[in-house]
C-alpha positions in Angstrom: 78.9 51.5 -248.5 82.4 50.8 -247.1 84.0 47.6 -247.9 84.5 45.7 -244.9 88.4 45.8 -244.1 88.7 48.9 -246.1 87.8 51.8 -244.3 89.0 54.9 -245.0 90.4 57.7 -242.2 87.5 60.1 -243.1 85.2 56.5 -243.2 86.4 55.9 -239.6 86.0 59.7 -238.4 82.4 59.4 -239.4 81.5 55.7 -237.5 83.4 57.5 -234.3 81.0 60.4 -234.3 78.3 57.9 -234.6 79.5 55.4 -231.8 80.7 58.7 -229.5 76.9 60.2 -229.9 74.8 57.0 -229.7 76.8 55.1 -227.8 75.3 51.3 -227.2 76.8 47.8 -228.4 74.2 47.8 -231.1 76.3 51.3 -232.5 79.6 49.3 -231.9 78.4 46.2 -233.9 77.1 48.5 -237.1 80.9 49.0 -237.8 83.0 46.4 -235.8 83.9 44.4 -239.4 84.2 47.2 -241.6 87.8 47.6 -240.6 90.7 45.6 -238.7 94.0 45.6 -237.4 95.4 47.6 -240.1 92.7 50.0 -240.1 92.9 50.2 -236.3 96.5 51.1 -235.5 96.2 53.4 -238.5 93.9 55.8 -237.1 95.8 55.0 -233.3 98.9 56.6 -235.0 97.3 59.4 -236.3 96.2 59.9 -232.7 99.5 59.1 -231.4 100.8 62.2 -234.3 98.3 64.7 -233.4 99.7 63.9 -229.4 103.5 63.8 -230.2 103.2 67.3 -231.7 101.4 68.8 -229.2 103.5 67.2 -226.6 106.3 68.5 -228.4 105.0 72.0 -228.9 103.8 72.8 -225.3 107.3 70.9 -224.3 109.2 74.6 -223.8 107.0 75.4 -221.5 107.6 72.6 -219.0 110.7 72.1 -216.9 110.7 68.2 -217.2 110.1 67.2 -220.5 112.4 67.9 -224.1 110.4 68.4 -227.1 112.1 65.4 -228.9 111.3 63.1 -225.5 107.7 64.4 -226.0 107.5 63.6 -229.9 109.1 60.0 -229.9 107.5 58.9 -226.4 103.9 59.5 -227.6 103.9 58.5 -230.8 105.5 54.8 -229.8 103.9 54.7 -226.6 99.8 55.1 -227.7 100.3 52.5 -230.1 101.9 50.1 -228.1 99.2 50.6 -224.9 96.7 50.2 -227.7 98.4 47.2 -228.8 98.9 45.8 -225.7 95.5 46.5 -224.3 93.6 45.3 -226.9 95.2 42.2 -227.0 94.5 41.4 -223.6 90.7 42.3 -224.0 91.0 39.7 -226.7 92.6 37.2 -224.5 90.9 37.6 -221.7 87.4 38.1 -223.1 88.1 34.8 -225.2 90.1 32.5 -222.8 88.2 33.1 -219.9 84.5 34.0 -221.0 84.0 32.3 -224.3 83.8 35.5 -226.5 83.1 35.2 -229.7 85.0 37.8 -231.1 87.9 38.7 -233.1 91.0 40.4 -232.4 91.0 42.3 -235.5 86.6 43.4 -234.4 88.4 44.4 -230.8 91.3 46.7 -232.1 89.1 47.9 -234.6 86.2 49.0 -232.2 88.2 50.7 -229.4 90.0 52.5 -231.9 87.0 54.2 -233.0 86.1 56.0 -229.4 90.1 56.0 -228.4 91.3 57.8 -231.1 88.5 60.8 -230.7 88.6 60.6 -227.2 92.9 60.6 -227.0 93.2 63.5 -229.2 90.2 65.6 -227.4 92.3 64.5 -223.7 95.4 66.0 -225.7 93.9 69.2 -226.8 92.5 69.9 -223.6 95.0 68.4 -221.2 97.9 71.5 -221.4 94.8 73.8 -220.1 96.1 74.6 -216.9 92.8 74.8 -215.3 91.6 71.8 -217.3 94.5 69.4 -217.2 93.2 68.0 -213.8 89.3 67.3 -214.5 90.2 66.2 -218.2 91.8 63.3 -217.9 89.4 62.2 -215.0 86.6 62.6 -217.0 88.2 60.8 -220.3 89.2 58.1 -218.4 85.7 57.8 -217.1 84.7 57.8 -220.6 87.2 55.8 -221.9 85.8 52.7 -219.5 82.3 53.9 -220.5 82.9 53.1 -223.9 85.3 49.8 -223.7 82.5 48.7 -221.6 80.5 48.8 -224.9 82.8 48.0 -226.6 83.7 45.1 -225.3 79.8 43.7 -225.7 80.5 44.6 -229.1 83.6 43.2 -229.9 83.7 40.1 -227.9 80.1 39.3 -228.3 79.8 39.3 -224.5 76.2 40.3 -223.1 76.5 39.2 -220.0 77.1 42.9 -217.8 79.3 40.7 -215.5 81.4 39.2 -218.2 81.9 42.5 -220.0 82.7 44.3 -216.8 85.1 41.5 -215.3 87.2 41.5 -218.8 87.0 45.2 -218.9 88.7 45.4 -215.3 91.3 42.1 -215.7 92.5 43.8 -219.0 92.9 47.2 -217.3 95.0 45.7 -214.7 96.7 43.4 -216.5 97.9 46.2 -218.6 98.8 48.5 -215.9 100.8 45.2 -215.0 102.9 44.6 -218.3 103.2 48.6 -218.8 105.1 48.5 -215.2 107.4 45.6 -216.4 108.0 47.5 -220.2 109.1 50.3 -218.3 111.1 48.6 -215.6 112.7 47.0 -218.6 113.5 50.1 -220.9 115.0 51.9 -217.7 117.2 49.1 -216.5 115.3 49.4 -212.8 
């Protein structure tokens, strides 16, 4: 058995193949404490790796992108979306529907379909006939599962609830990731 807070990358591989094939809040809750924040945005920057080096490998072949911009921009960037995402389905979940949760259960769940499902949208994505369904469909997934997830994580049963902090956090992220990059450009 895994200790709880000490889960290991090929521990964490294992509980995302279980939540990505039975996916339900019940799946989410079997592993939401055997890990945490650490845990979390360990296996997010493996993610964010796998995605800088393919970004950087396919980067010749595209007129707009350098191969260093590719590296350094995905491997900060996932994190910090992660980071910034997860916080506010923490804060949100918490402030404004009493969730019961922890932040350390809510980074460590949505890393466990993220991670999979970033690094699948990465291998796929420079497809040229699949790099327009593929991010459609794991987007879709992606809200399938933080849907769960957020059930799981904030202990919030109510569909409404879930669904309301689901969307608030989405926006509110879109939100902060405009200011961030306003800010970093100087616009």
């Amino acid at each position: 058995m895994t200790n709880p807070l000490q889960a290991s990358l090929s521990d964490m591989f294992g509980q995302s193949i279980a939540v990505l094939s039975r996916p339900s809040p019940a799946t989410f809750e079997l592993f939401e404490r055997r890990g945490g924040t650490k845990q979390a945005f360990i296996y997010v920057l493996l993610a964010a790796l796998v995605s800088a080096v393919i970004g950087a490998l396919f980067a010749p072949f595209h007129r707009d992108v350098t191969v260093i911009g590719q590296f350094i921009t995905r491997l900060i960037a996932l994190p910090v979306q992660f980071g910034i995402f997860t916080g506010l389905v923490y804060l949100i979940g918490r402030s404004l529907f009493r969730g019961t949760g922890t932040y350390p259960e809510v980074a460590y769940t949505f890393a466990l379909f993220y991670v999979p499902l970033s690094i699948i949208g990465t291998l796929l994505g420079w497809i040229p006939i699949l790099n327009v369904l593929i991010p459609i469909l794991i987007a879709a997934l992606l809200i399938f599962f933080g849907y769960l997830a957020v059930q799981s994580s904030m202990n919030l049963r109510d569909t409404m609830s879930s669904a309301v902090t689901l969307i608030l956090s989405g926006v509110a992220n879109w939100v902060v990731g405009y200011l961030l990059v306003r800010l970093i450009l100087g616009v």
